[in-house]
Each structure stands twice: as structure tokens, then as C-alpha cells.
Kinemage of the C-alpha trace (Angstrom):
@kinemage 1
@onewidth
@group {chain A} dominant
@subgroup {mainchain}
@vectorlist {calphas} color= white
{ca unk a 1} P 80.153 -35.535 63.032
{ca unk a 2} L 76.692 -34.255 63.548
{ca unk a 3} L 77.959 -30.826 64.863
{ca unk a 4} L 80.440 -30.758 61.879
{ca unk a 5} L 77.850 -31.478 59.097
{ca unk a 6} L 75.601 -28.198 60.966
{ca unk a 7} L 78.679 -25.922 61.048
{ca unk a 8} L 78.900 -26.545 56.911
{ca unk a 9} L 75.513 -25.743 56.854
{ca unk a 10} L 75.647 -22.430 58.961
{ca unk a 11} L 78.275 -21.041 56.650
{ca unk a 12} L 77.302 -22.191 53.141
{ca unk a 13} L 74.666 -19.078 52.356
{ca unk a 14} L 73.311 -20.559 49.134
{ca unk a 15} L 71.607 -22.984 51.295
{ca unk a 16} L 69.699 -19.948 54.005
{ca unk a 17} L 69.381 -18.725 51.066
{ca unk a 18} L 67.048 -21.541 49.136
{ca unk a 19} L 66.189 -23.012 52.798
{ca unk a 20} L 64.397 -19.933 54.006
{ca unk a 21} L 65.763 -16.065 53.434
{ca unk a 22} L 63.725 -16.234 50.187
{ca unk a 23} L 60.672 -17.549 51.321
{ca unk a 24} L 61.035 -14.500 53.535
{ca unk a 25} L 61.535 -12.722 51.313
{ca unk a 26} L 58.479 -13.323 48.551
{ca unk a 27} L 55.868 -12.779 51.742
{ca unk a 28} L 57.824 -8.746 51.907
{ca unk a 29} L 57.708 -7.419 48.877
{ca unk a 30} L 59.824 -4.671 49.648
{ca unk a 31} L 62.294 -7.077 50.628
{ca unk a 32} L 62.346 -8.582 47.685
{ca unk a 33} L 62.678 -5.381 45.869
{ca unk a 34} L 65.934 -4.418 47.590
{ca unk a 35} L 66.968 -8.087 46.632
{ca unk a 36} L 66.680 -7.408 42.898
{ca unk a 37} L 67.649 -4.291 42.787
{ca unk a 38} L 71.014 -5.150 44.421
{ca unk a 39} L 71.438 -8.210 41.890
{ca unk a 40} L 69.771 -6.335 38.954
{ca unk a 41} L 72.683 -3.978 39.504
{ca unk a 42} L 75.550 -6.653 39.915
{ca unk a 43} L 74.367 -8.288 37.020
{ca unk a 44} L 74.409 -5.276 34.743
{ca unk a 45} L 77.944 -4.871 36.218
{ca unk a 46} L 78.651 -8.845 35.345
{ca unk a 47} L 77.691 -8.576 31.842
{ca unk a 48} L 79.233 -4.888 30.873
{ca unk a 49} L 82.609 -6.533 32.414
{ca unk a 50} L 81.984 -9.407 29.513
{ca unk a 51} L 81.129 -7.541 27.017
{ca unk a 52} L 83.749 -4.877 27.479
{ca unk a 53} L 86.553 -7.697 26.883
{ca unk a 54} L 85.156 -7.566 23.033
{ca unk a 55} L 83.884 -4.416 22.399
{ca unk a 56} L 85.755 -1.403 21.241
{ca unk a 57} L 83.312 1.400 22.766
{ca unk a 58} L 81.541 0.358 25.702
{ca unk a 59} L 78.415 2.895 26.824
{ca unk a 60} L 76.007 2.082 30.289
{ca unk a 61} L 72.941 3.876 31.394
{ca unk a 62} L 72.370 5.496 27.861
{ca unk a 63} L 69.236 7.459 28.488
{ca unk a 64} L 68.012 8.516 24.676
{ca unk a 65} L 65.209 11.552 25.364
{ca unk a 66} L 63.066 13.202 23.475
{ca unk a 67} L 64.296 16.708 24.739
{ca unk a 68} L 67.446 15.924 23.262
{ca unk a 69} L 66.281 14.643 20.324
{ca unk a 70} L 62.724 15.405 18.916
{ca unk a 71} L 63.066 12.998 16.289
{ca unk a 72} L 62.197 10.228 18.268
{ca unk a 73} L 58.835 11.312 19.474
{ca unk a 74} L 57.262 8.589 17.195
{ca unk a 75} L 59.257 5.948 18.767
{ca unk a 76} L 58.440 6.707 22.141
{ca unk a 77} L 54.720 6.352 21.500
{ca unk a 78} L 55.113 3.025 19.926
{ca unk a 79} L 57.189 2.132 22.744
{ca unk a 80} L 54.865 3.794 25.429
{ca unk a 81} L 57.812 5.583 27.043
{ca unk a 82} L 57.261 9.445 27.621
{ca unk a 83} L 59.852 11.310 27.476
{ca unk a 84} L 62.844 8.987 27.282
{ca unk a 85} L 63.658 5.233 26.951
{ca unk a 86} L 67.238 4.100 28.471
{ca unk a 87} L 69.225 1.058 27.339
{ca unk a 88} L 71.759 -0.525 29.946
{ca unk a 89} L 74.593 -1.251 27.970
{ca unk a 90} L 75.286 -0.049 24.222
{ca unk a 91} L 78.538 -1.686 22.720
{ca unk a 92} L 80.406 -0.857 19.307
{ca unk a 93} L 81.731 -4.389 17.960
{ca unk a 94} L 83.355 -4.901 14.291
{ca unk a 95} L 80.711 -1.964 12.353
{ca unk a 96} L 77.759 -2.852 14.679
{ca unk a 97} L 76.291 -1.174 17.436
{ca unk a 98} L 74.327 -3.854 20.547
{ca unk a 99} L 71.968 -2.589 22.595
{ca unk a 100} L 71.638 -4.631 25.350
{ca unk a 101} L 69.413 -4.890 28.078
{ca unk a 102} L 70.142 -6.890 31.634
{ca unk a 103} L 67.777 -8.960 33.364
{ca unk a 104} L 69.022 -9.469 36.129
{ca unk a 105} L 67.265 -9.654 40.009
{ca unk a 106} L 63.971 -11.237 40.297
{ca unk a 107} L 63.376 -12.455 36.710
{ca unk a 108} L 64.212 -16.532 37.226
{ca unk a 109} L 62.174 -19.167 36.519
{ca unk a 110} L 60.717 -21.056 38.483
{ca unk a 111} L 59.884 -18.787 41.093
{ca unk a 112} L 59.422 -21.324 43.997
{ca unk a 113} L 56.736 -20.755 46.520
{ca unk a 114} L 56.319 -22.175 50.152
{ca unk a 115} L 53.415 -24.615 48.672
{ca unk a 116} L 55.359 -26.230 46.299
{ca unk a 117} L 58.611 -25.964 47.524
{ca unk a 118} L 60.120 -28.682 45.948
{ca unk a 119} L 57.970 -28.570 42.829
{ca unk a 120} L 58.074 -27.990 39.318
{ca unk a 121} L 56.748 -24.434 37.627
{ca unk a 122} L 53.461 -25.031 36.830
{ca unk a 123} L 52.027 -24.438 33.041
{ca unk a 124} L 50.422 -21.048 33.826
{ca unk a 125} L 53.830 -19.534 35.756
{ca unk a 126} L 55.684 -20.659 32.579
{ca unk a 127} L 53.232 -18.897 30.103
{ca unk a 128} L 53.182 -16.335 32.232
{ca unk a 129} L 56.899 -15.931 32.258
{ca unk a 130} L 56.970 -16.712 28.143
{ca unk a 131} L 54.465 -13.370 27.894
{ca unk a 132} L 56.757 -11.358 30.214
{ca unk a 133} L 59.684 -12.457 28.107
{ca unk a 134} L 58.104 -11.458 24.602
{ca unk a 135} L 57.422 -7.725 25.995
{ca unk a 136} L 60.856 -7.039 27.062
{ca unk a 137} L 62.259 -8.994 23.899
{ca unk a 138} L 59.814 -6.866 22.007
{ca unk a 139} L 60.850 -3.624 23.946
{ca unk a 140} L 64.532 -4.175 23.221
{ca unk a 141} L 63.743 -5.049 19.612
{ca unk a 142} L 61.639 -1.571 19.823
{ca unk a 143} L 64.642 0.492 21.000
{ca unk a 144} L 67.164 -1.177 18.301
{ca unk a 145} L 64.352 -0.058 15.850
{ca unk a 146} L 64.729 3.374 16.939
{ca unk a 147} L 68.419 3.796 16.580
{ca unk a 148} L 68.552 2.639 13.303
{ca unk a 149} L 65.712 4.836 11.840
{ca unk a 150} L 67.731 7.543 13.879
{ca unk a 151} L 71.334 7.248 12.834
{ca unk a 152} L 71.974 10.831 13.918
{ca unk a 153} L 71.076 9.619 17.607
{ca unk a 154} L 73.698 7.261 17.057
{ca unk a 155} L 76.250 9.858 15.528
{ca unk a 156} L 75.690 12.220 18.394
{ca unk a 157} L 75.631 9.870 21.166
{ca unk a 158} L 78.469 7.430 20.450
{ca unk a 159} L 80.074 9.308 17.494
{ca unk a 160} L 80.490 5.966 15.344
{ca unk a 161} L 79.015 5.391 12.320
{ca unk a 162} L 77.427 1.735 11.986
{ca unk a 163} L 75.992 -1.114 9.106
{ca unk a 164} L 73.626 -2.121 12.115
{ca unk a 165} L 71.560 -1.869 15.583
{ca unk a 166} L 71.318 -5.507 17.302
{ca unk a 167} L 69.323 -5.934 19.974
{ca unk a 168} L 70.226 -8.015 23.038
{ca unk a 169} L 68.785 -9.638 26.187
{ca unk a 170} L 70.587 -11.099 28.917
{ca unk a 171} L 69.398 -12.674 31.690
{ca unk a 172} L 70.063 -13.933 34.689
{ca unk a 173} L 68.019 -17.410 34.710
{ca unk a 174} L 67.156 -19.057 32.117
{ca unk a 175} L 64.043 -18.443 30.175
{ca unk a 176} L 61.099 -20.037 28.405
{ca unk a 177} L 61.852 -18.374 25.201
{ca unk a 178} L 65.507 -19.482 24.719
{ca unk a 179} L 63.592 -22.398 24.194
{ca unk a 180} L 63.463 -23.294 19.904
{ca unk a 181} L 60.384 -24.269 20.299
{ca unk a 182} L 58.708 -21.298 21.755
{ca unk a 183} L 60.930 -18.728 20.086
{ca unk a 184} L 59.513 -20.050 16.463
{ca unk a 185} L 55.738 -19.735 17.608
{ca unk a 186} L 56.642 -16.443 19.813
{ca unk a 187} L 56.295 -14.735 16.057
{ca unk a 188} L 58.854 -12.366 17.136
{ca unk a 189} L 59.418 -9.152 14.558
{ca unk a 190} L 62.981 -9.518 14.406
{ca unk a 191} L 65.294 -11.820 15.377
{ca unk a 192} L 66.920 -11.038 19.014
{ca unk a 193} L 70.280 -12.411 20.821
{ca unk a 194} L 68.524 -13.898 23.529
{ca unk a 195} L 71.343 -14.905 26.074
{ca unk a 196} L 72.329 -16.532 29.732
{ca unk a 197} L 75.193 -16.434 31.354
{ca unk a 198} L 77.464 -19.674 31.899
């Protein structure tokens, strides 16, 4: 029975996985960058797949430069981008146009660290995580800006003409600010679709 209950072990990865490939892999960073890259890139894959069952136009990798269109110097700077800012997926649904961008790789929370293995997130990894969230939700927000004070960007580039830019996160984990609570005192600029997975 023992040899049994070992075999199911072996083969289930989840569990090397939890058990001791990412413990490896948070003391090698680089490790952990190939790791999120690869599921930063499945993810984006994941979610284009979804939205793509709704959408009429679906666009990925849309990089939006300042070459191309001089217009948007001003948004770059309030952005801090030079020269470009890319959204991951840009999707035409009923007169509106979602930019989207994927979080995917090594965004979750809690991160879980050999100390406190089987531990809670403490307070300052969570606020932490809550600041990290506002900036992308705030860079997102930034880029939907853009595109609608730019609707010839949006002519050129996806040759639709639309009542509205949403902007859209999705990540992989779930995050302190799809919390109520935190997204009323975040004091966010716009409202967002803030979004996880099932």
C-alpha cells in the first residue's frame, strides 16, 4: 500500500511542484524567470482563446509607437514608456474596443517562502502586492486613456470605429484588489474589469 500511495505521489506534478521545484526555484532567479515567462505566455494564450469565443475582432501583441504615430508622444510620458507601449490582447465586442492586459507567471499571491511554508501572506507581502496591483491597473487604465483621446490610432490599427476603450486585467491568481474593500479605498481614476480566471 505504502509503495502504491509513493507511486501517486511520483506522478502527480502539482505536488513536486508545491513540495519542492518552487522552492528551487525562488533561491534561482533565473529559474524562476523562465518559469513565468513560459506561463506568462500560456496564460496570454488561455485568455485570448476566451475572449476570442465573444469577440468579433480579436488583436495580440499590439505594439502602439510613437514612430508610427506622433500623436501619442504625450501619452507615453505620462505613461513613462519611450517610444512605444504594447497591449496583449485588444478585442472589438458589441461598439467597444478592450484592451486587455495578462498577468500571468509569477504574479500570485501568496508567494510562499521556505520559512513559512505553510503560512499565511503576511500584511506587508499583501500591501506590497495591493501597490503592485494599482500600477499595472493604473498602467492599463493609462493605455485605454490613450486610445480614446487617439481615435485615429484606433481607426488605423483595427479599422473599427468605437463608443468606447475599456480597460482590462486578468490575472492568473487572485489579487488583493479584486477585493471591494480595497478597490473603494485604492481611489482608482477609472473604473477597471479586474478579472480571474475560473
Amino acid at each position: 500500500m505504502g509503495d502504491l500511495l509513493i507511486a501517486g505521489w511520483i506522478f502527480e506534478l502539482h505536488l513536486h511542484f508545491d513540495a519542492w521545484i518552487k522552492l528551487v526555484m525562488e533561491e534561482e532567479p533565473r529559474l524562476w524567470s523562465m518559469y513565468a515567462n513560459i506561463a506568462g505566455r500560456e496564460f496570454k494564450n488561455y485568455v485570448a482563446n476566451k475572449i476570442s469565443e465573444v469577440a468579433h475582432r480579436i488583436f495580440r501583441n499590439v505594439v502602439i509607437s510613437e514612430k508610427e504615430f506622433p500623436s501619442i508622444r504625450v501619452c507615453l510620458e505620462k505613461l513613462r514608456k519611450k517610444g512605444f507601449f504594447e497591449i496583449d490582447i485588444v478585442a472589438v465586442i458589441n461598439n467597444k474596443l478592450y484592451v486587455t492586459s495578462c498577468k500571468g507567471g509569477k504574479k500570485e499571491i501568496p508567494k510562499i517562502y521556505k520559512s513559512k511554508y505553510w503560512v499565511y501572506p503576511s500584511e506587508k507581502e499583501i500591501v506590497d502586492r495591493l501597490k503592485e496591483n494599482l500600477e499595472e491597473v493604473n498602467e492599463i487604465i493609462g493605455e485605454a486613456k490613450c486610445l480614446r483621446e487617439h481615435r485615429e490610432v484606433v481607426k488605423q490599427l483595427f479599422n473599427v470605429e468605437v463608443k468606447d476603450v475599456v480597460p482590462v486585467i486578468v490575472y492568473a491568481f487572485p489579487q488583493p484588489l479584486a477585493i471591494e474593500d480595497f478597490r473603494a479605498k485604492a481611489g482608482l481614476i477609472e473604473s477597471v474589469i479586474l478579472s480571474t480566471p475560473n
